[in-house]
C-alpha positions in Angstrom: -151.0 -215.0 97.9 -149.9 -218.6 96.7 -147.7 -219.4 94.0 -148.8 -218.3 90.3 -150.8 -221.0 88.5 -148.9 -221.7 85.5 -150.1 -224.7 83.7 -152.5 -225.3 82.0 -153.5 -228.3 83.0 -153.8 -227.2 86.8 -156.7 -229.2 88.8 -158.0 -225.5 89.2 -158.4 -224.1 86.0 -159.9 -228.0 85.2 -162.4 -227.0 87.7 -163.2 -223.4 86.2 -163.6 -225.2 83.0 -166.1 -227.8 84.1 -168.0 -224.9 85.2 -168.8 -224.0 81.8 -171.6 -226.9 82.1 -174.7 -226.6 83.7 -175.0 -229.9 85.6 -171.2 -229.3 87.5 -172.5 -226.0 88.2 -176.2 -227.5 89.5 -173.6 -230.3 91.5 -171.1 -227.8 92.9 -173.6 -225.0 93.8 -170.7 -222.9 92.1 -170.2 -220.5 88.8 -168.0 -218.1 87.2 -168.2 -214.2 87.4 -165.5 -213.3 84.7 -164.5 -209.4 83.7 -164.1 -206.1 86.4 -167.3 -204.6 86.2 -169.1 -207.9 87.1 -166.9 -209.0 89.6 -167.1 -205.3 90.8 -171.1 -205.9 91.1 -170.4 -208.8 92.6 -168.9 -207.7 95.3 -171.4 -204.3 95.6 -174.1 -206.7 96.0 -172.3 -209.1 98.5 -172.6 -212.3 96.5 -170.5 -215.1 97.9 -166.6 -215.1 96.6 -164.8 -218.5 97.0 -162.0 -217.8 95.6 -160.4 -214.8 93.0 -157.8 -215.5 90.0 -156.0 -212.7 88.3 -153.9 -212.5 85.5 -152.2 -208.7 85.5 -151.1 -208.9 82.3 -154.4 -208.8 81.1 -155.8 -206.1 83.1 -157.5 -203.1 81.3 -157.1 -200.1 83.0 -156.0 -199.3 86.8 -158.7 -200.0 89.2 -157.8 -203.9 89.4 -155.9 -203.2 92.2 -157.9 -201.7 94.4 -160.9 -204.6 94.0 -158.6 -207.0 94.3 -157.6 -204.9 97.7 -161.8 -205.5 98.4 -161.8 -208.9 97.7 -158.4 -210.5 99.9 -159.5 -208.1 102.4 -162.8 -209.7 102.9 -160.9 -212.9 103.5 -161.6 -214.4 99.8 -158.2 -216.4 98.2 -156.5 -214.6 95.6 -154.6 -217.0 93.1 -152.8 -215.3 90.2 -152.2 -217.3 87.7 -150.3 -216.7 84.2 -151.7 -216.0 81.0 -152.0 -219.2 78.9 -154.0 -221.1 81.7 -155.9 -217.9 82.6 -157.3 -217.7 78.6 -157.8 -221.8 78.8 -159.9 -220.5 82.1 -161.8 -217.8 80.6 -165.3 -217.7 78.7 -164.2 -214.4 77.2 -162.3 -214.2 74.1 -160.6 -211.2 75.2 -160.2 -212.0 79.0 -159.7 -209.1 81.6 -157.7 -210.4 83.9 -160.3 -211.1 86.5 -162.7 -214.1 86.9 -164.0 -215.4 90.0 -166.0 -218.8 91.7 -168.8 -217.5 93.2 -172.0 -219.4 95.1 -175.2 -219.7 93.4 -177.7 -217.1 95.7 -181.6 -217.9 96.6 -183.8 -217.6 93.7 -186.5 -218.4 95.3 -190.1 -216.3 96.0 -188.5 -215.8 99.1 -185.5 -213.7 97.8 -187.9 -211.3 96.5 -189.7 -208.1 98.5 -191.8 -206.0 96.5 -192.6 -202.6 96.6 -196.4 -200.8 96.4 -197.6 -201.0 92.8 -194.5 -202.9 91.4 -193.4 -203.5 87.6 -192.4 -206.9 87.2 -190.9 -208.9 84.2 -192.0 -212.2 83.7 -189.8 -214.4 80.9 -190.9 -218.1 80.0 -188.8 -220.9 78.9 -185.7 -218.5 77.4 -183.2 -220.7 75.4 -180.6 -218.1 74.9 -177.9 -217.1 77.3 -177.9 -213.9 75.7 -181.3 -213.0 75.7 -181.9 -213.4 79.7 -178.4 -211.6 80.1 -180.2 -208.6 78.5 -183.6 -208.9 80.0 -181.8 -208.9 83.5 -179.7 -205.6 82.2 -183.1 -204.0 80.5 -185.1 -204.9 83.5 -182.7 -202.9 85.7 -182.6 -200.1 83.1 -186.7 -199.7 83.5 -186.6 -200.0 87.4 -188.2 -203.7 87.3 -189.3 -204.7 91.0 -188.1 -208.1 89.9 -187.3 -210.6 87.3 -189.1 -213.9 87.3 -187.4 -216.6 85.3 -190.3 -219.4 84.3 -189.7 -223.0 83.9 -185.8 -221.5 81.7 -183.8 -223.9 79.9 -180.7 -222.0 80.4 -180.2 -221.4 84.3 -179.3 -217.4 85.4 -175.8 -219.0 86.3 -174.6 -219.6 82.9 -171.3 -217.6 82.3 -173.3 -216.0 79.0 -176.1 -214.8 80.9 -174.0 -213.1 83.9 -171.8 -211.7 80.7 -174.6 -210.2 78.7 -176.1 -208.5 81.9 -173.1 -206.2 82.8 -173.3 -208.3 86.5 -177.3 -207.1 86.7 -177.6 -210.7 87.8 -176.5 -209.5 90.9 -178.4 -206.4 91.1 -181.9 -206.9 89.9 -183.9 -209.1 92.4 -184.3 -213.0 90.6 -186.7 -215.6 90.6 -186.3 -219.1 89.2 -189.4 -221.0 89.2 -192.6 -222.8 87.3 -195.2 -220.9 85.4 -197.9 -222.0 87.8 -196.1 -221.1 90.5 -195.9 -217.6 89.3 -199.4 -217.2 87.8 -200.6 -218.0 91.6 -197.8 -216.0 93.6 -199.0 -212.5 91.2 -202.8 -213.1 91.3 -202.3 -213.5 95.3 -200.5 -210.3 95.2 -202.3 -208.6 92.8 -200.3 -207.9 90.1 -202.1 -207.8 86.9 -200.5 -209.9 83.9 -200.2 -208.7 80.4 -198.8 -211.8 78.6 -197.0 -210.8 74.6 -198.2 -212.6 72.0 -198.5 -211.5 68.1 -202.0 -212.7 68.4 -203.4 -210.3 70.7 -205.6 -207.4 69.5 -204.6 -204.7 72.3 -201.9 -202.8 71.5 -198.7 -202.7 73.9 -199.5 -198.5 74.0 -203.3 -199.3 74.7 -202.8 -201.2 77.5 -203.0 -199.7 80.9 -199.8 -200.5 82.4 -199.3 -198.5 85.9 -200.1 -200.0 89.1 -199.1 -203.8 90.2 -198.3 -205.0 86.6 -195.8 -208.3 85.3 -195.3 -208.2 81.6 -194.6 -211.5 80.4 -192.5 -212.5 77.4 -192.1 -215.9 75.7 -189.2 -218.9 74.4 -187.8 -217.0 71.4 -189.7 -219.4 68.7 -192.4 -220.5 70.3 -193.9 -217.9 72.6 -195.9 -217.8 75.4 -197.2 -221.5 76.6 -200.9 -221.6 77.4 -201.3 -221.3 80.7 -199.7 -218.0 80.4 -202.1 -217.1 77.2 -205.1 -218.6 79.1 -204.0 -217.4 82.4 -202.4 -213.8 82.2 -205.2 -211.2 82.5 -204.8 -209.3 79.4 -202.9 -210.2 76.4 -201.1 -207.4 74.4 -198.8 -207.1 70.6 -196.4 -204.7 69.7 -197.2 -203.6 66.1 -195.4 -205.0 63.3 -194.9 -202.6 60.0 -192.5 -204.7 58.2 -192.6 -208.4 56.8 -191.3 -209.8 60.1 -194.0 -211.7 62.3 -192.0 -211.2 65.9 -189.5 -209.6 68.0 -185.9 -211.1 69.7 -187.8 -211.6 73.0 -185.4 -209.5 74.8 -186.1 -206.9 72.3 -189.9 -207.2 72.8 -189.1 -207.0 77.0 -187.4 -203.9 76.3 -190.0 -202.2 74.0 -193.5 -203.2 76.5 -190.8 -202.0 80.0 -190.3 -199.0 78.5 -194.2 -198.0 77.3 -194.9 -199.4 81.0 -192.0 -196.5 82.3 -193.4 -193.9 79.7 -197.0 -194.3 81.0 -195.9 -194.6 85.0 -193.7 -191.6 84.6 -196.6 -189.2 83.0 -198.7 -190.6 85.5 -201.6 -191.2 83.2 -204.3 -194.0 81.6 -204.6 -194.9 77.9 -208.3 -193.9 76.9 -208.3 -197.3 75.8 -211.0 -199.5 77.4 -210.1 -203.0 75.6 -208.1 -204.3 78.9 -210.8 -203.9 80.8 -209.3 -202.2 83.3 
């Protein structure tokens, strides 16, 4: 192991810093996996390490060690560096000690292998970091197939994103592609489409959602484009009791996966006929 880092100003922790902005990280091919359990995931899911920087002093419990032991040992650098520039480094406001470089991995169609009679989530044009962290981290949760990321306008790279999925990013098979792309890929495959919208008459528990079947969720304030309204097979709502007119589109995701699991798991059909399926 090199010397500690110990200023601030280092051309390295410069460069983890740039890496806070989308078009270094689109440049470099390059982001930041910050925190033990995704660094941990990480390295489960063999994702590409370039280099590893530590602070101990800011370690939270005692299995640091032993993935750090992982990581030198599969020939990544290890740089330790010392706590001011290592918080300067960090996205976190309570760093852990750990944060690694890391390459960006396919996102293509061509990452992706389905099973028979998958459940896929579809998202469209997500603006928040947040939000796609906990779709990735939901999607896992309800056994997704895959996650397809539509025309986003936050990439899956983005420190937030890998944050607020708990390193799902790693786990949960990704694509990053166009709507139209996608519509054609699931109807070649398929895969029946059951686009949210508030507008819809079907209710999320009256649609038949076992078999090949892509839910697909909407930007936070704008929904669903049209060529996913026009183009999905069936459209579906969640009721609404209250005053409120939507969902937090992760919050939706998570509400239609999990009627989607109930139904698959009891092995059954809503009575329903209004899909038309």
């Amino acid at each position: 192991m090199s010397d500690p880092i110990t200023s601030p100003t280092n051309p390295q922790i410069k460069e983890l810093v740039r890496l806070r902005d989308r078009r270094h990280r689109d440049r470099s091919g390059a982001f930041v996996v910050e925190g033990y359990r995704a660094v941990s995931r990480a390295v489960d899911a063999n994702i590409e390490l370039e280099r590893l920087y530590i602070s101990p002093d800011l370690f939270l419990g005692p299995n640091e060690d032993q993935l750090i032991d992982r990581v030198a040992g599969a020939g990544t650098p290890v740089i330790e560096v010392a706590v001011e520039p290592f918080r300067k480094a960090a996205y976190r406001d309570r760093p852990e000690g750990l944060l690694a470089v890391a390459r960006q991995f396919d996102t293509t169609f061509d990452s992706l292998a389905l099973p028979t009679d998958p459940l896929v989530l579809v998202v469209e044009a997500i603006e928040k970091p947040g939000n796609l962290g906990t779709m990735l981290r939901t999607a896992d949760a309800a056994g997704c197939a895959a996650v397809i990321v539509c025309d986003p306008t936050t990439d899956p790279f983005n420190p937030n994103v890998v944050r607020a999925s708990t390193g799902m990013l790693f786990v949960v098979p990704l694509a990053v592609v166009s709507t139209e792309e996608t519509i054609r890929w699931l109807r070649e495959r398929a895969i029946t489409t059951f686009a949210t919208t508030p507008e819809a008459e079907t209710l999320h528990t009256d649609a038949a959602l076992t078999g090949g079947v892509a839910i697909v969720v909407g930007t936070e304030q704008y929904g669903l484009s049209d060529s996913w309204l026009d183009g999905a097979d069936h459209r579906i709502r969640i009721p609404m009791a209250g005053t409120a007119d939507s969902l937090n589109a992760a919050m939706a995701a998570g509400i239609t996966l999990f009627e989607a699991v109930r139904q698959r798991d009891a092995g059954r059909l809503p009575d329903s006929d209004s899909t038309g399926m």
